[in-house]
C-alpha positions as CSV (number, residue, x, y, z in Angstrom):
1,X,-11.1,-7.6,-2.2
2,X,-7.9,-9.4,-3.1
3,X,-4.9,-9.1,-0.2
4,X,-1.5,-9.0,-1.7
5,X,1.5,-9.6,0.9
6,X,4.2,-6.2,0.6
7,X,7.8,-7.2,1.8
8,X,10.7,-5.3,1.7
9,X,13.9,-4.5,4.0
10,X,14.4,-4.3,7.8
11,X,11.8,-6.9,8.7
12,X,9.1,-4.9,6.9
13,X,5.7,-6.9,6.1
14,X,1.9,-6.1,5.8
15,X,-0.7,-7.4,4.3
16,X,-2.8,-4.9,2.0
17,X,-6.2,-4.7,-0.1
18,X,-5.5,-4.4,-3.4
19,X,-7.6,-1.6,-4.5
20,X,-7.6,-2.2,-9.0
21,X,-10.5,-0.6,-10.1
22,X,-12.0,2.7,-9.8
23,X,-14.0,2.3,-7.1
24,X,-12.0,0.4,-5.3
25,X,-9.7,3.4,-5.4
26,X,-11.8,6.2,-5.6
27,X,-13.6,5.2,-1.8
28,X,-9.9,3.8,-0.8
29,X,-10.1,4.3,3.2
30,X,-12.7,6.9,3.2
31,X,-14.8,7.0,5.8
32,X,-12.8,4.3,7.5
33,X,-12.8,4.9,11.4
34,X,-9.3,3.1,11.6
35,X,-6.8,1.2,9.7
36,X,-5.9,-2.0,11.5
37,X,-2.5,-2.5,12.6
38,X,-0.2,-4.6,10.2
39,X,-2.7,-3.9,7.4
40,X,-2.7,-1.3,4.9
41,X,-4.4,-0.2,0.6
42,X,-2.2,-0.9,-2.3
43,X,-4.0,1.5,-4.9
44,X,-2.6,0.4,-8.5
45,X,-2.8,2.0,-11.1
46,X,-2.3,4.9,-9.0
47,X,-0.5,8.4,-9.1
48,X,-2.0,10.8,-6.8
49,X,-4.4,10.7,-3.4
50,X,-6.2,12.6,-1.0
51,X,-7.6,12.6,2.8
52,X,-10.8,13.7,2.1
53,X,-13.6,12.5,4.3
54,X,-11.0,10.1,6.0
55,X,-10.4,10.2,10.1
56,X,-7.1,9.3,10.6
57,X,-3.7,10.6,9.1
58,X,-1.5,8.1,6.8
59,X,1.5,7.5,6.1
60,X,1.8,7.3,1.7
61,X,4.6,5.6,-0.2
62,X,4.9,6.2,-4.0
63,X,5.7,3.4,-5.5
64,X,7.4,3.2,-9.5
65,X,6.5,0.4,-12.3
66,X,9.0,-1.9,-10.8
67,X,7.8,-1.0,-6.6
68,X,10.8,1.1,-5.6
69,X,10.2,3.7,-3.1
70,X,10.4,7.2,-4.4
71,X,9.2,9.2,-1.6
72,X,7.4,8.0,1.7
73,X,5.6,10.8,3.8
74,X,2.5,11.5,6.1
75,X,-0.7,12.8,5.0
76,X,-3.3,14.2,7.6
77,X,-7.3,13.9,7.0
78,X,-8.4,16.6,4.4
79,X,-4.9,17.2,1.9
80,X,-3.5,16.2,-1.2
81,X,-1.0,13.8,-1.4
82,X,2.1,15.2,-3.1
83,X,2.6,14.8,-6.9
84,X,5.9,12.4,-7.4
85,X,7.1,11.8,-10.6
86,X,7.0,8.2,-12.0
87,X,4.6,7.2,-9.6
88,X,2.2,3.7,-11.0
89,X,0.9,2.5,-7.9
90,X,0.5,3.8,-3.8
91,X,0.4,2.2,-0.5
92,X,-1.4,3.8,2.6
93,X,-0.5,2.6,5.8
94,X,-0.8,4.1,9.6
95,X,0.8,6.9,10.3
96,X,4.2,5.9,11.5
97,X,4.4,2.5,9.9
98,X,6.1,3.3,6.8
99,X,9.3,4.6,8.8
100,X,11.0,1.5,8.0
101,X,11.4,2.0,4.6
102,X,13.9,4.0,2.6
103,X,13.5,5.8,-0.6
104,X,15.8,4.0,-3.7
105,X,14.8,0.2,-2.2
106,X,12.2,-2.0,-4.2
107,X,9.1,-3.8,-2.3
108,X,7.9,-7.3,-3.0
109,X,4.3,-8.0,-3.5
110,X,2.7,-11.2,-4.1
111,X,-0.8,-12.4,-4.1
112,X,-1.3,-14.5,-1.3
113,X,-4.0,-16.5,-3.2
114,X,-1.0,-17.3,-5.7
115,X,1.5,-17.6,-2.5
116,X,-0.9,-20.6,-1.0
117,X,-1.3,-22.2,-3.9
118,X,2.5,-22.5,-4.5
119,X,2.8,-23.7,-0.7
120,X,0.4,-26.5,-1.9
121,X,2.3,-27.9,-4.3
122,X,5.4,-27.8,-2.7
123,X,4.0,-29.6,0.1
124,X,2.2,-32.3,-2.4
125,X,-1.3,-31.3,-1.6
């Protein structure tokens, strides 16, 4: 699975699957026993979830077309995620870790695969 690197304010970084096809999305972190601190599932296209058949409880931010926060919350094992407006894409994290962010302020997200490979040729290799 491709990892993408998410950045935004107040020192906020993790690194995420990026979960782009149905599968991907539908399974998501079901049946996961944990989520690893510092990682988290960047679901694209993406408008809704659930915690069905998952462990743990998440923390969800919706994310619009252009990643700005529209609503952060947490979600414990077996409910819906809410329905937010303009939501394209999701990103599930642990529960607590999205308490950094604030609705109204965009994320970054690059591939790393594509961040290397610009490393590289700045460095001439």
């Amino acid at each position: 699975m491709m990892i993408v690197l998410i950045e935004g304010e107040n020192g906020f970084e993790v690194q995420a699957q990026f979960a782009d096809t149905f599968i991907k999305r539908l399974l998501g972190l079901m049946f996961r026993r944990e989520l690893h601190e510092g990682s988290a599932l960047l679901l694209d296209p993406c408008s809704r979830i659930h915690t069905c058949f998952m462990r743990f409880p998440i923390d969800v931010v919706y994310l619009d077309h252009v990643n700005m926060v529209l609503k952060r919350e947490t979600v414990y094992p077996w409910r819906m995620g809410s329905f937010v407006k303009g939501t394209r894409k999701i990103l599930e994290l642990n529960k607590g870790a999205a308490r950094k962010l604030k609705t109204e302020k965009q994320l970054f997200i690059s591939f790393i695969e594509e961040r290397r490979s610009q490393d590289e040729l700045q460095s001439g290799k």
